[in-house]
C-alpha positions in Angstrom: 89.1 112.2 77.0 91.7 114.4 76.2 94.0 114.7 73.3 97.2 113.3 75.3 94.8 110.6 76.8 93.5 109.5 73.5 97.3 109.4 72.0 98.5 107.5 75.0 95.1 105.1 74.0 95.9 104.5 70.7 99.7 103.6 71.6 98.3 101.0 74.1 99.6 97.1 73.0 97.7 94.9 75.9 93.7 95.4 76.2 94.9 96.3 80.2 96.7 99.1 78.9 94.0 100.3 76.5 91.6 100.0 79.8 93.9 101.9 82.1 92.6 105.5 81.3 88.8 104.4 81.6 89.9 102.9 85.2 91.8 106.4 86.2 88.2 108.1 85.3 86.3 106.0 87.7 89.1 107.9 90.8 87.5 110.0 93.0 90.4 112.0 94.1 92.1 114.6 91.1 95.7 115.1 91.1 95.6 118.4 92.0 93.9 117.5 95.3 96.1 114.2 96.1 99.7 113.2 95.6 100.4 110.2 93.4 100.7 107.8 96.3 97.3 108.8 97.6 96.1 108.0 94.1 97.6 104.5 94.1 96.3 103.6 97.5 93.1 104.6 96.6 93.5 102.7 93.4 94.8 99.7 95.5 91.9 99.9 97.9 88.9 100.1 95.2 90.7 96.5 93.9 90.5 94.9 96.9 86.9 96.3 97.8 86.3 94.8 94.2 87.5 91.6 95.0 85.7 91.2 98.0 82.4 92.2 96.2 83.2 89.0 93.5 83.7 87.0 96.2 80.6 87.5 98.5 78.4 87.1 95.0 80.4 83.9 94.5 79.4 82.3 97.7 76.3 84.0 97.6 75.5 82.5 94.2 76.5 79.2 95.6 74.2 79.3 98.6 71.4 79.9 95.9 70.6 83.8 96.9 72.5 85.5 93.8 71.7 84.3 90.2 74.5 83.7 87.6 74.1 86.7 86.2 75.3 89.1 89.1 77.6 86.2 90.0 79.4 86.3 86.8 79.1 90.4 86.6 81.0 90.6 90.1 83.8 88.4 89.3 84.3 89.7 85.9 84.8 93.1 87.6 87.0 91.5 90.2 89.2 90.3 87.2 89.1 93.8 85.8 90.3 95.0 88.3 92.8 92.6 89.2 94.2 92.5 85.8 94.6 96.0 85.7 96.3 96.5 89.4 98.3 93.9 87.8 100.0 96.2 84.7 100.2 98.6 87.0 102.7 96.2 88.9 104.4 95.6 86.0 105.1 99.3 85.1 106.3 100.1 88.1 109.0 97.0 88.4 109.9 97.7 84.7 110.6 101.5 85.7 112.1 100.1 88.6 114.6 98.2 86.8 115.5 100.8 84.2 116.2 103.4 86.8 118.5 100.6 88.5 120.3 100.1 85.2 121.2 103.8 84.9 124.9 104.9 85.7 124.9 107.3 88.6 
């Protein structure tokens, strides 16, 4: 982890924000090959494929073919993830809102 990475860590106030930076490892595309767009959709798409992955060990573990253990695994992922497209939501409306405040 870098120096900047490692600042920006220790500045972090919600444990989503403190995870953030271990999520951005786990992207397969580097900014240098990717705009900032691609790196959001790709973001967006690993949640949803996340999701999905809780959800078919939930019904899975419900017909009696996955045992708690990988259920629970999957849908604390799923959460994760969730909870961390989430802030990124956030960010983004609260920049939002603070470039709409400026005076242009």
């Amino acid at each position: 982890m870098s120096e900047i990475s490692a600042l920006a860590l220790s500045f972090a106030t919600t444990p989503v924000e403190r995870a953030a930076p271990f999520a951005q490892q786990q992207a397969r595309v580097t900014p240098s090959q990717a705009s900032f767009g691609d790196v959001l959709q790709q973001l967006a798409n690993e949640t949803v494929a996340t999701i999905k992955d809780g959800e078919s060990a939930a019904i899975a573990g419900v017909h009696g073919k996955a045992s708690t253990v990988q259920v629970v695994d999957a849908v604390m992922a799923a959460e994760r993830s969730l909870q961390t497209m989430i802030a990124v939501r956030d960010k983004f409306v609260g920049a939002y809102q603070e470039i709409s405040k400026m005076a242009i």
